[in-house]
C-alpha positions as CSV (number, residue, x, y, z in Angstrom):
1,X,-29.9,21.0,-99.9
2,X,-32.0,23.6,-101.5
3,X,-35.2,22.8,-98.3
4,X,-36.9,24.9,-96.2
5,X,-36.0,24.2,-92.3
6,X,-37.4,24.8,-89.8
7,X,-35.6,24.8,-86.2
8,X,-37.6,25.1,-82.7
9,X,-35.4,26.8,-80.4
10,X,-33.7,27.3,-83.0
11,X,-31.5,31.2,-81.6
12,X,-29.8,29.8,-79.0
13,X,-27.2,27.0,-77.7
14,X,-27.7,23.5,-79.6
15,X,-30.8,25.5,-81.9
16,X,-29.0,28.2,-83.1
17,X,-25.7,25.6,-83.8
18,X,-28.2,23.7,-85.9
19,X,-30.0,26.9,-87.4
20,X,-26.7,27.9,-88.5
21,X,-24.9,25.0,-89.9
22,X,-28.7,24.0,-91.9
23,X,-28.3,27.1,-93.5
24,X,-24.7,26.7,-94.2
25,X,-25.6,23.2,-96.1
26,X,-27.7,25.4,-98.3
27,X,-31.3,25.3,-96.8
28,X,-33.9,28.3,-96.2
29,X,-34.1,28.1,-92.2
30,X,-36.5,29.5,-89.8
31,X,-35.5,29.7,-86.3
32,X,-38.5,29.9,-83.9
33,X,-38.5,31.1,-80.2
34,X,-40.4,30.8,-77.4
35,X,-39.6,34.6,-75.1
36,X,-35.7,36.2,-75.7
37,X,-36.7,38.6,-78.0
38,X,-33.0,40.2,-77.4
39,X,-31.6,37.1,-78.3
40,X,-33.7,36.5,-81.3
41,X,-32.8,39.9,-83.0
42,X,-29.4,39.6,-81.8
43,X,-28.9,35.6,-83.9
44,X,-31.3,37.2,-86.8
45,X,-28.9,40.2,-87.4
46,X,-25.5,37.9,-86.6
47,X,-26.4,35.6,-89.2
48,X,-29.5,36.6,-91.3
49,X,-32.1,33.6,-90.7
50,X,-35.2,34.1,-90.3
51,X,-36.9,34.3,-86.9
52,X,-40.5,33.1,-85.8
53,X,-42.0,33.5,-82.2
54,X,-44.3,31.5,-80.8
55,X,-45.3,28.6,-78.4
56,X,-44.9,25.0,-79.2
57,X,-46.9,24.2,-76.0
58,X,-49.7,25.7,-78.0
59,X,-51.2,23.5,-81.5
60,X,-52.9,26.5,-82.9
61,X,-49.7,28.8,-82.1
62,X,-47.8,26.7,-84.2
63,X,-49.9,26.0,-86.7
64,X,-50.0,30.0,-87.1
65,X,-46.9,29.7,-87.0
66,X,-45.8,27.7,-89.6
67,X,-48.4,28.7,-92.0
68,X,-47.0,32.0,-91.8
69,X,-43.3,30.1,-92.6
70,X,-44.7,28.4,-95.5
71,X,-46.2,31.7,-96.9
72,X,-43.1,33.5,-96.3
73,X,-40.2,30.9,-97.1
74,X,-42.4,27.7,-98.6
75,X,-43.5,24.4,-97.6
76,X,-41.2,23.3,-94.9
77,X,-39.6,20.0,-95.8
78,X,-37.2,19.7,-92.9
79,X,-38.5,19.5,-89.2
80,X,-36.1,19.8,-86.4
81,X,-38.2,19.7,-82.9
82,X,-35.2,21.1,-80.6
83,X,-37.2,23.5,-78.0
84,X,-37.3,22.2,-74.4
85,X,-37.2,23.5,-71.4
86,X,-35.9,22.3,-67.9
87,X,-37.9,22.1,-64.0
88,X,-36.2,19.8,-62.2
89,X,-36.8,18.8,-59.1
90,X,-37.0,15.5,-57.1
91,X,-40.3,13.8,-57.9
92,X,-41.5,13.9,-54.4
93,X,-41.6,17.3,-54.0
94,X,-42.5,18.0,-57.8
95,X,-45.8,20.1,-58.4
96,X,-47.9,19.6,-61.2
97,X,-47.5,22.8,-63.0
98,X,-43.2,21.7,-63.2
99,X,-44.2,18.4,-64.3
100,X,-47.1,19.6,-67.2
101,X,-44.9,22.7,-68.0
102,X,-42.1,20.1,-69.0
103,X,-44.2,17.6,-70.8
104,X,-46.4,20.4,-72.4
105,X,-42.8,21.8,-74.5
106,X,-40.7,19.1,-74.7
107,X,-43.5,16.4,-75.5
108,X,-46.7,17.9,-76.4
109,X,-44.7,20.5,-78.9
110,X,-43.9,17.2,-81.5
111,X,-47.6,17.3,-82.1
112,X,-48.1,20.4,-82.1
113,X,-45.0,20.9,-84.5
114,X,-45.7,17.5,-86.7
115,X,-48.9,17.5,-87.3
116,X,-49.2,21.1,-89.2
117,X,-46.2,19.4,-91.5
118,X,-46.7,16.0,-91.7
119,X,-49.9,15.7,-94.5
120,X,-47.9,18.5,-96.7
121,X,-45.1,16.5,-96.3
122,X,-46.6,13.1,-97.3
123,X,-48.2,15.1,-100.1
124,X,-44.8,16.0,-101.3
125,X,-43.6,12.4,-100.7
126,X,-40.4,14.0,-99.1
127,X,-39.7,14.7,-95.1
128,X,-37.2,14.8,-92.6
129,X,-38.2,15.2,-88.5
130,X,-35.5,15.2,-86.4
131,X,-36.2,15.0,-82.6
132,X,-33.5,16.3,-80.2
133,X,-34.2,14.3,-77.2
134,X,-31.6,14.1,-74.2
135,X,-29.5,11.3,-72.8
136,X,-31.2,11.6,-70.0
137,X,-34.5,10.2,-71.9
138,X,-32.3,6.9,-72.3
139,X,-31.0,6.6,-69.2
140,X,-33.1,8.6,-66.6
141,X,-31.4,11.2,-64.2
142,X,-32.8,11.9,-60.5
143,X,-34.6,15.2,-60.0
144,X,-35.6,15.3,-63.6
145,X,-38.6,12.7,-63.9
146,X,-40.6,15.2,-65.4
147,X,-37.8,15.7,-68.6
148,X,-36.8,12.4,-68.7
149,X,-40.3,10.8,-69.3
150,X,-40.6,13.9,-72.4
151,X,-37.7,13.0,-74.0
152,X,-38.2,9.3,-73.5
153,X,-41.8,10.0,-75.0
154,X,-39.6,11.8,-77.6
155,X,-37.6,8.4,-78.8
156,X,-40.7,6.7,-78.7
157,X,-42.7,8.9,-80.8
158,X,-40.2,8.9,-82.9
159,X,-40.5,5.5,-83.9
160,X,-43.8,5.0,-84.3
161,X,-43.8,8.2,-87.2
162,X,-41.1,6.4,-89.1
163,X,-43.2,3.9,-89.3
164,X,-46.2,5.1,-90.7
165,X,-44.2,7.5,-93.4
166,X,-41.4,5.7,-94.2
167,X,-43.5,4.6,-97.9
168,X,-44.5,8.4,-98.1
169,X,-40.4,9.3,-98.7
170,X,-40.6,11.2,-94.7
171,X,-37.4,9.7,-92.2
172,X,-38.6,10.6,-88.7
173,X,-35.3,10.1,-86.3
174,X,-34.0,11.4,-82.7
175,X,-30.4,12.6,-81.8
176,X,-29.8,11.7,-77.7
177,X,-26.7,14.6,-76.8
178,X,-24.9,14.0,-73.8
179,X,-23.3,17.3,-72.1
180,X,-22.9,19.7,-74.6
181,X,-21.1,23.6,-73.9
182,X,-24.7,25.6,-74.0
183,X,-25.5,28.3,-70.8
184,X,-27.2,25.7,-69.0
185,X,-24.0,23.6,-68.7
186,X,-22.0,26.3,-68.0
187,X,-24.5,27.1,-64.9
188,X,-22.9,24.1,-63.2
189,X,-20.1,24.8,-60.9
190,X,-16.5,24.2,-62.2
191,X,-15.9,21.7,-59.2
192,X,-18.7,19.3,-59.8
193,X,-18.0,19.7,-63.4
194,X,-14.6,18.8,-63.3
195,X,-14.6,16.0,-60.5
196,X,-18.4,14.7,-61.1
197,X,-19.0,14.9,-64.8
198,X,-16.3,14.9,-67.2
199,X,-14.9,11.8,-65.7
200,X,-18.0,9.9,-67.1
201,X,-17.2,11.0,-70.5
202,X,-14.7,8.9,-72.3
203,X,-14.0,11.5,-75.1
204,X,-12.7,13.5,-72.2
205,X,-14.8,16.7,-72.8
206,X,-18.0,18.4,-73.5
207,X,-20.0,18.3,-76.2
208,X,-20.2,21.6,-78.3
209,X,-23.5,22.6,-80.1
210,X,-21.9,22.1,-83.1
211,X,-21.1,18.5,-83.1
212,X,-25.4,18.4,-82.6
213,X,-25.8,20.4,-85.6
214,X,-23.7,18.0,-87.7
215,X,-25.7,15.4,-87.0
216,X,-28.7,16.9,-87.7
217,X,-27.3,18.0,-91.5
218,X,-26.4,14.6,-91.8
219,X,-30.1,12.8,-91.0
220,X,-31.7,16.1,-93.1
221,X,-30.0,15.2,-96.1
222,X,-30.5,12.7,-99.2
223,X,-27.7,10.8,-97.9
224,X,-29.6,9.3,-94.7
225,X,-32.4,8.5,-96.9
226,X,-32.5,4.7,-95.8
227,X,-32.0,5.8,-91.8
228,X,-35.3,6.5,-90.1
229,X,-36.3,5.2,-86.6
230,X,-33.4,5.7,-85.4
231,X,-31.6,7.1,-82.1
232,X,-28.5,8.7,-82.8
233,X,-26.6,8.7,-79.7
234,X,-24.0,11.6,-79.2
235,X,-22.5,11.6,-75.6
236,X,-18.9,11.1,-76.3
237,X,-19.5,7.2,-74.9
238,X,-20.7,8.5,-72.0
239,X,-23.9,5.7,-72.1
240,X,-23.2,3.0,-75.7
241,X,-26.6,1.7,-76.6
């Protein structure tokens, strides 16, 4: 592809699967993070990309930040808002700080992330945004109001920037994974896994990180020029919209 990327989240589980295969497709790609600094080094030296930290709860953090990208690796063409974070908990018992910390990073970070980008981009008549939101943002999940109604927020964002670039050569779209193999997945007990959550998958199996990552290449490249606004829904069938 021959872009500069730029991956939120981007060291770990689905960000690091996406970090890897971008750069694999022939991009320059900067992985941020938000805290693991062990982990960051660790994927830096494993694969040689390029690691940023900072917070995308915070505008002028990244804005910092990805001035510091451009001056380092160039204008960034490609956008992939992947951090989030989880608090769950069943609404009525949900305090404020679970419910702002969620929408702050998994919400509040695509304008913090875009908005540094987007005029560049438009300049350059040439974008791509790709928002990782969550099958739960399309179907809800109980104890998660909080993350559902970010990465809900996350679709809907999502079409209203297509619209307004789409003439200014920018494709704004959202990929919706189901369960994918990452840590926090693996947290769940084997049991509820195997008797409560596979059967709802008709592929029969997890998602890995990987099969993410190829569908972000895919939406960054000239070849998904005409798709923007769209949801790309990867769940092996386990919700068909």
């Amino acid at each position: 592809m021959g872009r500069v990327a730029v991956v939120t989240g981007g060291t770990r589980g689905i960000g690091a699967a996406i970090s890897k295969a971008l750069k694999e497709a022939g991009c320059t790609v900067a992985a941020s993070y938000a805290g693991n600094d062990e982990a960051a080094e660790a994927f830096k030296q494993d694969t040689g990309i390029a690691v940023y930290k900072w917070d995308v709860g915070s505008f002028d953090a990244c804005a910092a930040g990805l001035a510091q990208v451009a001056a380092e690796l160039g204008a960034v063409d490609i956008l992939v808002n992947n951090a989030g974070i989880t608090r769950d908990g069943m609404f009525h018992r949900m305090t404020p700080e679970q419910w702002n910390a969620v929408i702050n990073t998994n919400l509040n970070s695509l304008f913090n992330m875009c908005r540094p980008v987007i005029e560049g981009m438009r300049a350059r008549k040439f974008g791509r945004i790709i928002n990782i939101s969550s099958i739960n943002g399309q179907k809800g999940q109980m104890g998660q109001a909080n993350y559902s109604a970010a990465k809900a927020g996350e679709i809907g964002f999502t079409k209203a920037l297509a619209q307004e670039n789409a003439r200014a050569g920018i494709t704004v779209n959202a990929i919706c994974p189901g369960y994918i193999n990452t840590e926090m997945v693996q947290a769940v007990p084997k049991e509820v896994l195997e008797k409560s959550i596979l059967p709802l998958i008709p592929v029969g199996r997890l998602g890995e990180p990987e099969d993410i990552a190829r569908c972000v290449v895919f939406l960054a490249s000239d070849a998904a020029s005409f798709i923007t606004g769209s949801t790309l829904t990867a769940n092996g069938g386990q919700i068909m919209v």
